[in-house]
VEXDREN-2710 file (C-alpha; in Angstrom, 1 decimal):
% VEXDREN-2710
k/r/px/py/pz
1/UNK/9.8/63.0/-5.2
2/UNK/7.9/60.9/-7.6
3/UNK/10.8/59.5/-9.2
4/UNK/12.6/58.6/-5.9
5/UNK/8.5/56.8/-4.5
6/UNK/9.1/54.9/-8.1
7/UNK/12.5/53.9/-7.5
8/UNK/11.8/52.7/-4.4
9/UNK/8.6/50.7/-5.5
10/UNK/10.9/48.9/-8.6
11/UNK/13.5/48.1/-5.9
12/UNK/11.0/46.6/-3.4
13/UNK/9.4/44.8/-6.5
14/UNK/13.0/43.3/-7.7
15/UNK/13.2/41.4/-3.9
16/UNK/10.0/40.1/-4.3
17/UNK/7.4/43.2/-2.6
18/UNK/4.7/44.2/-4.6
19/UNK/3.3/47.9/-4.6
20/UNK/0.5/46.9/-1.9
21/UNK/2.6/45.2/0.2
22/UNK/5.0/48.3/-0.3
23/UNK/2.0/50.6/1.4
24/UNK/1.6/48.2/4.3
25/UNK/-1.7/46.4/2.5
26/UNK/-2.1/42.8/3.0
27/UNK/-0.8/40.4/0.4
28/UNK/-3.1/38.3/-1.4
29/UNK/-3.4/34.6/-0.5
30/UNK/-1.6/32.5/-2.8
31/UNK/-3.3/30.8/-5.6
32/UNK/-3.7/26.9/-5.2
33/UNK/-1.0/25.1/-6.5
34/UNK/-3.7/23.4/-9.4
35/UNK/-4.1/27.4/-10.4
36/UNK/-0.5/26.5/-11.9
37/UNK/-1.2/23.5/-13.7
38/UNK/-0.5/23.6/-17.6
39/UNK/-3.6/24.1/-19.8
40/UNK/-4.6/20.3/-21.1
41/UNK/-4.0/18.6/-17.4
42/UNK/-6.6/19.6/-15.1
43/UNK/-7.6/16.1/-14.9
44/UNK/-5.0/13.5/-13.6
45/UNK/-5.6/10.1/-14.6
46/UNK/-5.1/7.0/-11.6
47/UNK/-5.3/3.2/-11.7
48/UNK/-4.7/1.4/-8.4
49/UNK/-5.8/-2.0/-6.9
50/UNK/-7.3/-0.3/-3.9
51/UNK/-10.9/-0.4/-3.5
52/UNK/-12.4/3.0/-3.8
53/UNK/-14.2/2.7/-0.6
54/UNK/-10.7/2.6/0.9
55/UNK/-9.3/6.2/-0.9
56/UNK/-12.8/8.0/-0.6
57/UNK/-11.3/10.5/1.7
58/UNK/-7.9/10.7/-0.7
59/UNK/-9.6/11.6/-3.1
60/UNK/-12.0/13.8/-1.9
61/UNK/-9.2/15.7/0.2
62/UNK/-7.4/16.3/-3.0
63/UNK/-10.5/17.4/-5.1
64/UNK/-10.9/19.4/-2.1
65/UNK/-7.4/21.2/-2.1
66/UNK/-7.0/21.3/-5.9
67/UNK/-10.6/22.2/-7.2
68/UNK/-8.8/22.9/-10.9
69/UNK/-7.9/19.1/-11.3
70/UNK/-10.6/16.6/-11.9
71/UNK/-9.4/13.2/-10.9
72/UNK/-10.1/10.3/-12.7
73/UNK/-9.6/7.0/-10.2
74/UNK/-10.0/3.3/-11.6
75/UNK/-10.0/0.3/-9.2
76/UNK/-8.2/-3.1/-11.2
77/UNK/-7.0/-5.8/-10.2
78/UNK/-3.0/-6.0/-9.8
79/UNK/-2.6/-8.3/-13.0
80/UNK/-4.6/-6.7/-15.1
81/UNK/-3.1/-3.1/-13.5
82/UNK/0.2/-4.0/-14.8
83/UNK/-0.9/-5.4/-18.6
84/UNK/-2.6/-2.3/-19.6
85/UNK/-0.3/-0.3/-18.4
86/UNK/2.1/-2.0/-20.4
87/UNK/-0.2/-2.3/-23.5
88/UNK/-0.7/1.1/-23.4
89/UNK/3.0/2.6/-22.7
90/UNK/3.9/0.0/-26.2
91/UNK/1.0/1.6/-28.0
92/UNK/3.1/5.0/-27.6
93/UNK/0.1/7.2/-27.0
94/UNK/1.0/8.2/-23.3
95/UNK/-0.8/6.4/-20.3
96/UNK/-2.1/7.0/-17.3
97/UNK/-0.7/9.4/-15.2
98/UNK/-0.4/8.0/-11.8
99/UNK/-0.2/3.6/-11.5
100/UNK/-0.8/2.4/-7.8
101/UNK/-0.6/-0.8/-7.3
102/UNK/-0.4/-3.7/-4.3
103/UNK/1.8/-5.9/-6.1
104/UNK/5.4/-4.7/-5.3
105/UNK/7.0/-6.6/-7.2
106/UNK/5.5/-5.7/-10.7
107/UNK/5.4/-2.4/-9.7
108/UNK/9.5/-2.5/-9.2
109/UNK/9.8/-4.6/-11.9
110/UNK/7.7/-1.6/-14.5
111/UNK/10.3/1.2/-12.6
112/UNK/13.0/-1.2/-13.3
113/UNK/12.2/-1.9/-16.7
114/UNK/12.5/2.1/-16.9
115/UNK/8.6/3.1/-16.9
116/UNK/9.0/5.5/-14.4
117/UNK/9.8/9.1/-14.4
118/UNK/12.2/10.4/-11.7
119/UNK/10.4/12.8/-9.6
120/UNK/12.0/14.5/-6.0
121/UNK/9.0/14.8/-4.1
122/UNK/9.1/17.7/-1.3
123/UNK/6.9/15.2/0.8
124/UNK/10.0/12.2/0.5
125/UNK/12.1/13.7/3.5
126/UNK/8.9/12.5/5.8
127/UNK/8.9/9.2/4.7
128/UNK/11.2/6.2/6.0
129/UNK/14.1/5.1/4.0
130/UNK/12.3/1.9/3.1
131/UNK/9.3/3.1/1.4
132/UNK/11.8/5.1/-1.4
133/UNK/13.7/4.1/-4.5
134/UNK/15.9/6.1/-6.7
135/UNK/12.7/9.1/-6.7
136/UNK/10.6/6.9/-8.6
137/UNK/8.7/4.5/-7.0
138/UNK/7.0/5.6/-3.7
139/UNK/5.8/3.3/-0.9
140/UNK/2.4/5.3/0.0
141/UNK/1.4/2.8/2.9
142/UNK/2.8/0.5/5.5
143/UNK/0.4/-2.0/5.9
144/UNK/0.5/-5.6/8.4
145/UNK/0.2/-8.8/7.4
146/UNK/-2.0/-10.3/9.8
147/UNK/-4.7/-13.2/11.5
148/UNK/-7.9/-12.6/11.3
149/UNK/-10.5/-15.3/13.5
150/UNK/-13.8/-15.9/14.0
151/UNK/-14.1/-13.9/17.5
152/UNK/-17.6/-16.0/18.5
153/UNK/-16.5/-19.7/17.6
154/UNK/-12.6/-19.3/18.8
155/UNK/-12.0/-19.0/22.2
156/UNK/-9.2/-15.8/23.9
157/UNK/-7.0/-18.4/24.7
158/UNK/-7.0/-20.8/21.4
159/UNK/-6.4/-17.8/19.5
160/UNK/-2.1/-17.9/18.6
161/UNK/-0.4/-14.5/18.2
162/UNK/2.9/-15.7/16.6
163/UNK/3.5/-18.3/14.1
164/UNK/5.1/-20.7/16.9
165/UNK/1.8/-20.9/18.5
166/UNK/0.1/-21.0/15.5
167/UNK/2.3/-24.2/14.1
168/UNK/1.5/-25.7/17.3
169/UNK/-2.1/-25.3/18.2
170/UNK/-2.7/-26.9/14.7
171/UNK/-0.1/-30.1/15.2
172/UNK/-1.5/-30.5/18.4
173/UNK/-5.0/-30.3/17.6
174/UNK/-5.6/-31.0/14.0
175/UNK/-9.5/-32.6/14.0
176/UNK/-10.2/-29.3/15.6
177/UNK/-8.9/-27.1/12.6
178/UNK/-9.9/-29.6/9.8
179/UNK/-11.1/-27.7/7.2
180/UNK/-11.4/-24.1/8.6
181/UNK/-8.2/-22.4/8.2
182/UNK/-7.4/-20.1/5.3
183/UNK/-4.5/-18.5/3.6
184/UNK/-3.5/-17.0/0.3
185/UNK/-2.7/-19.6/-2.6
186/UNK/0.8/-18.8/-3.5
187/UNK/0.3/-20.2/-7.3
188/UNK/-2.6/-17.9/-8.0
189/UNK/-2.1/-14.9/-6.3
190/UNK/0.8/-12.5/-6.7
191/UNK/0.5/-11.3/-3.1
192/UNK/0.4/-15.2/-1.4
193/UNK/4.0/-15.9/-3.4
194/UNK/5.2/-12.4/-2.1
195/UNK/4.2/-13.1/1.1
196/UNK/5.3/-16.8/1.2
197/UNK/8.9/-15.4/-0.1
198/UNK/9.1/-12.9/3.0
199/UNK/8.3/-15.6/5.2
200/UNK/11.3/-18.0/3.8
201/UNK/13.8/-15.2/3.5
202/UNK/13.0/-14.1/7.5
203/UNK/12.5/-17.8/9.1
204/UNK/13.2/-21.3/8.4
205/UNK/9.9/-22.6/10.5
206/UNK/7.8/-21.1/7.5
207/UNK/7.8/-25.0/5.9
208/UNK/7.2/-26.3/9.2
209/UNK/4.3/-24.0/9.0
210/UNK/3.2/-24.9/5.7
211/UNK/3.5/-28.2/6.5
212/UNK/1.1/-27.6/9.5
213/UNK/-1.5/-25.8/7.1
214/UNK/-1.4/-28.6/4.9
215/UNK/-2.4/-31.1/7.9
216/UNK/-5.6/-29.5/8.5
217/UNK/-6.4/-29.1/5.0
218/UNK/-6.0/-24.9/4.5
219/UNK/-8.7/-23.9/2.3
220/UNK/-6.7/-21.2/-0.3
221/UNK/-7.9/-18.1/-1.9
222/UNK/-6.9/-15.3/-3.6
223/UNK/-8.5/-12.3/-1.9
224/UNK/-8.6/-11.2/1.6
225/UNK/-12.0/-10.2/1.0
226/UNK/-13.1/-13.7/0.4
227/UNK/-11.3/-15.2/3.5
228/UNK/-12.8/-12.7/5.6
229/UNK/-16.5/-13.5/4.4
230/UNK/-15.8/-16.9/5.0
231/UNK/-14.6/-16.1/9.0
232/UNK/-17.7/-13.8/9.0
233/UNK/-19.9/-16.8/8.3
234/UNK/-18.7/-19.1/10.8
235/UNK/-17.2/-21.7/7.9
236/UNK/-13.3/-20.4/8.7
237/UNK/-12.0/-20.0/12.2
238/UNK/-8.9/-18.6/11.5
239/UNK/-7.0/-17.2/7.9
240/UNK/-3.4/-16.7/8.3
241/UNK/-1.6/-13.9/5.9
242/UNK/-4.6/-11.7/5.6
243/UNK/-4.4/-8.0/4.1
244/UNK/-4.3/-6.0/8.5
245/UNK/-6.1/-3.2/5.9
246/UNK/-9.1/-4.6/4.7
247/UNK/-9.3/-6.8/8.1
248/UNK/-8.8/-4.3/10.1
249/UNK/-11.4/-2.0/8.6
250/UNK/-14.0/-4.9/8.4
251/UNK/-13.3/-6.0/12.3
252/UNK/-15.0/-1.9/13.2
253/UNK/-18.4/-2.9/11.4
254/UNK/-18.5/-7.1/11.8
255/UNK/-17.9/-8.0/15.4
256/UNK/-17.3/-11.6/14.2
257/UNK/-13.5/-10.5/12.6
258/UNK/-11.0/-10.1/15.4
259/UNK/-7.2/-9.3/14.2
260/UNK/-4.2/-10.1/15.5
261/UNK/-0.9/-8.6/14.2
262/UNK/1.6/-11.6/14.7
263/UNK/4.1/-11.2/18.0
264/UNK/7.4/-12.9/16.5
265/UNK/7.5/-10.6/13.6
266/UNK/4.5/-8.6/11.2
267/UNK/5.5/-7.7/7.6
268/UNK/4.1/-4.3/6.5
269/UNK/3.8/-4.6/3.0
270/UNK/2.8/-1.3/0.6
271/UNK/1.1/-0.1/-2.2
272/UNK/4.1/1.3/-3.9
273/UNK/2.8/4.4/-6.7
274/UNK/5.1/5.9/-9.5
275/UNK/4.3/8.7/-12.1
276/UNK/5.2/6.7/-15.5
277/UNK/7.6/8.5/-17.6
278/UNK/4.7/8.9/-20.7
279/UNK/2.0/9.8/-18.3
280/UNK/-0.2/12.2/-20.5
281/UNK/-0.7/15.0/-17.7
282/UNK/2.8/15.0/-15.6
283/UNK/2.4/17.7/-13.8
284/UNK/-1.5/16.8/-12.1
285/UNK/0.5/13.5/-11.9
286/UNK/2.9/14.8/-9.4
287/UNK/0.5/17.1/-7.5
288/UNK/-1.2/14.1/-7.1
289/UNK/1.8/12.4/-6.0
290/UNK/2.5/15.1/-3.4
291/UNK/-0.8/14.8/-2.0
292/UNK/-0.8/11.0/-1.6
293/UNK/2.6/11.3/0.3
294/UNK/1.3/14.4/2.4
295/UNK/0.6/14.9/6.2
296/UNK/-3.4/15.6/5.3
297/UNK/-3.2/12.6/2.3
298/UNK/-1.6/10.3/4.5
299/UNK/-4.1/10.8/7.1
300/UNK/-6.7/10.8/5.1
301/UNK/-5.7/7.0/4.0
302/UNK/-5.3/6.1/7.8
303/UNK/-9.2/7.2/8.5
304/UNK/-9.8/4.2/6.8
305/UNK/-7.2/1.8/8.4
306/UNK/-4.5/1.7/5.8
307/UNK/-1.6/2.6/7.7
308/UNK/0.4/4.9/6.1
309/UNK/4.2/4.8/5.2
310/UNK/4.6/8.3/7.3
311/UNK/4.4/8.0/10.8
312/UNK/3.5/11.1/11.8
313/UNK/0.3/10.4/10.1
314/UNK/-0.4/7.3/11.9
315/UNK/-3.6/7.1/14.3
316/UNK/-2.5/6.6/18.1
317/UNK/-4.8/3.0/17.7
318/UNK/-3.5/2.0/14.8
319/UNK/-2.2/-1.3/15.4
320/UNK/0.8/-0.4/13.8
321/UNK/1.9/2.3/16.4
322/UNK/1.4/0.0/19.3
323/UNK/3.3/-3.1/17.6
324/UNK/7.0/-3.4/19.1
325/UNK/9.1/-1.9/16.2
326/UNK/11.8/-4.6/16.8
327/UNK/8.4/-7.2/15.0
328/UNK/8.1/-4.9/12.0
329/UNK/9.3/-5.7/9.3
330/UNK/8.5/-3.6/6.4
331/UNK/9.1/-5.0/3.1
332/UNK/11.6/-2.3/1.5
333/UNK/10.5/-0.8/-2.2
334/UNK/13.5/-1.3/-4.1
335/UNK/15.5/-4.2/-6.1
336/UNK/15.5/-7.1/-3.6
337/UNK/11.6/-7.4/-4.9
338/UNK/12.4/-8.8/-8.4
339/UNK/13.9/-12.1/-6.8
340/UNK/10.1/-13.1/-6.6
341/UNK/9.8/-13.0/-10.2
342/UNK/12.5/-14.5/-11.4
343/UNK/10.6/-17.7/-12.7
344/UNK/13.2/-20.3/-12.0
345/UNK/13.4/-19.2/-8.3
346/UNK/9.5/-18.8/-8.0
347/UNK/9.0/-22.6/-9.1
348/UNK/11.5/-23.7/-7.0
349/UNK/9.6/-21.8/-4.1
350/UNK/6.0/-23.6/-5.0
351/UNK/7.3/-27.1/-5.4
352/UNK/9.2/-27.0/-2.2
353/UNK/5.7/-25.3/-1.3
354/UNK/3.7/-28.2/-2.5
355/UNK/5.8/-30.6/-0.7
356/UNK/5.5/-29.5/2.2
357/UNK/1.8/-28.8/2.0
358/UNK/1.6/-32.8/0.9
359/UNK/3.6/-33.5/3.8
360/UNK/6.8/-34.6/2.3
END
């Protein structure tokens, strides 16, 4: 009798029973997926361009689900992002484990250049077809380019919510906008030429546009941040191409900022994230990965208004959900992107630019 209760027990064991489960005891919960983790990477190592205050809740959600992996976030600017990630992957001495970065281009042009390590994430079926390439660069969010305006000084109905209204609410009235419109400055931001590009590639009116922006003398910057402050003080009444994120976010605490997504067509642009191919804890890296790209990660980004790439994650008020899907127009993670850096091109693109601005 023993020996047949022992037979039994191996055979149950070979399929995957344990003893206890074989005498109708519960089965222990599962460890946490960190439990697994080699020994040397219970840290994981990220550099993004997103303001912390923006992933408090991704980060703390992960800490949360993965208590074995300390994570080590650090917020630079896109430029900078990419040169010490490139310093550091020439040095030889591995590098960060997880880059995140705004500037889609650079970031396809580092996965291109053959940085990145190939990595089928279980979370990828949930995500659009857009916001994937070849398993190693990852489109984490889906976020509008927007207007933002100075709710008190502009009135409901001078307020244009497509770029044919705006084009002609500034020919029409020019005296009235001297001075106090915004937008990004294409020549010293990566994200103005990116944006700029997307606009010539969907429309031909963008250099009537430009032109228009010129008349009234656009005052140019380099961070949303910055343009919004400038709304928020009642010196800007308007900034066109604005991060919907960060305007978004700052319109639920300054009742000055109101937001409009544009009706003709809103690009979603997105922080695309990769795990570099000599990231010194891989595995954290991709646990990490997993949890960015996750139902509860996901969400936890669109608590703080940047829409993610799922949309089952999205809030019902994000913007984004209510927008007609035939005016989206996400900007897809893949090839197409390193058109904006090829330098010929790009100068081509600013002194046409220029022109137009000048009014020629």
């Amino acid at each position: 009798m023993r020996s047949r209760v022992a037979a039994v027990i191996l055979l149950l064991a070979a399929v995957g029973f344990t003893p206890a489960q074989a005498q109708g005891e519960l089965a222990p919960e599962p460890e946490r997926k960190s439990a697994a983790i080699p020994a040397g990477e219970a840290v994981v190592v990220v550099r993004g361009t997103t303001d912390e205050a923006e992933v408090v809740d991704l980060l703390a959600g992960f800490r949360r689900a993965h208590p074995g992996v300390t994570v080590s976030y650090t917020k630079m600017n896109s430029s900078r992002l990419y040169d010490s990630f490139v310093e550091e992957a020439v040095a030889g001495k591995g590098t960060a484990d997880i880059v995140w970065s705004s500037a889609m281009d650079l970031q396809i042009k580092l996965v291109n250049d053959g940085y990145a390590a190939r990595y089928v994430s279980p979370e990828a079926p949930a995500l659009p077809n857009w916001a994937v390439w070849r398993n190693e660069a990852y489109g984490i969010t889906a976020e509008p380019i927007a207007i933002a305006y100075n709710k008190a000084l502009l009135a409901p109905e001078r307020v244009p919510h497509s770029r044919a209204d705006l084009i002609r609410t500034l020919t029409e009235r020019p005296e009235a906008w001297k001075g106090k419109v915004a937008a990004y400055d294409p020549e010293r931001s990566g994200v103005g030429s990116l944006i700029l590009a997307q606009d010539i590639a969907l429309t031909r009116r963008t250099w009537d546009l430009v032109a228009a922006l010129g008349q009234v003398g656009v005052k140019l910057y380099t961070t949303t941040e910055t343009m919004l402050d400038r709304i928020s003080a009642g010196e800007t009444l308007l900034a066109y191409g604005v991060f919907g994120a960060y305007a978004l976010e700052r319109a639920r605490q300054d009742p000055m900022i109101g937001v409009v997504l544009p009706s003709d067509y809103t690009l979603l642009v997105s922080r695309i994230a990769f795990v570099p191919k000599d990231a010194r804890h891989p595995a954290a890296a991709r646990l990490f990965l997993d949890y960015m790209l996750s139902l509860e990660g996901q969400s936890r980004l669109a608590a703080r208004s940047l829409t993610p790439a799922r949309p089952d994650a999205r809030r019902a008020d994000d913007p984004v959900t209510a927008a007609a899907a035939a005016a989206l127009r996400p900007v897809s993670v893949g090839p197409e992107l390193l058109a904006n850096l090829d330098q010929i091109r790009r100068a081509r693109m600013l002194r046409q630019w220029r022109r137009a601005m000048e009014g020629r």
